[in-house]
C-alpha positions, 0 to 999 in steps of 0.5 A, a space after each residue: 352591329 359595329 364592325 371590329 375595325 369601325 371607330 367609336 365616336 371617341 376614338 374618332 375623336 381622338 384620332 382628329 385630335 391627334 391629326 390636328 396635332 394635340 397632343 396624345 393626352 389632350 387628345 385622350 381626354 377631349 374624346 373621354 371627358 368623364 376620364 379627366 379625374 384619372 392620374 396624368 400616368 393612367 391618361 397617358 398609358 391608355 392614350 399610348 396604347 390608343 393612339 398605336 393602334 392600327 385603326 387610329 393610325 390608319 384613321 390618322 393617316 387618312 384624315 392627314 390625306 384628305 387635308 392634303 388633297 383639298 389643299 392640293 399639296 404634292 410632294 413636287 410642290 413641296 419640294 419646290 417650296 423647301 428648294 426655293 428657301 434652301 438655295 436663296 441668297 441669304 440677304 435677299 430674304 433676310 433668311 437665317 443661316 439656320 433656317 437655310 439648314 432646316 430647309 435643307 435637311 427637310 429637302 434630303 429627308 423628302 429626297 429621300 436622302 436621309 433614310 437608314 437603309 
């Protein structure tokens, strides 16, 4: 019998979908075909209400960890490699202004910089 927090196979699906980024409709109806012929509305509310569910969140979240770990990415490794664009010399490596602004808003939100508190 399958434990209440156990996933489904289509929930499962589902849950790699999204981590994979799709989106949550095409994540829907990859992991339940049969459903394709609902309205778009239907898909989407059913594909909300799943994908904001705990399990699937946890499920999500762990499938991301995982990819994390077998690339060996640390939150140091990232922080070095945002660093190195946001204070490089702009001709050196042909970088937009742009991108060196991204790159510093990703470092002051991973700094922690950014949070609301």
């Amino acid at each position: 019998m399958k434990k209440r927090d156990e996933l489904t196979i289509e929930e499962e699906l589902f849950a790699q979908g999204l981590a994979l980024g799709k989106t949550q409709y095409q994540a829907y109806i990859d992991a339940y075909p049969h459903r394709r012929q609902w309205k778009r509305s239907a898909i989407d509310s059913k594909a909300s209400v799943l994908a904001n569910s705990e399990k699937i969140k946890a499920k999500k979240r762990q499938l991301r960890e995982d990819v994390v770990k077998d690339l060996g990415i640390t939150r140091e490794k990232l922080i070095q490699q945002v660093k190195n664009v946001a204070f490089c010399s702009f001709d050196a490596d042909k970088l937009r202004p742009a991108d060196k602004i991204r790159a510093l808003e990703l470092l002051a939100n991973l700094m922690g910089y950014l949070d609301k508190d």
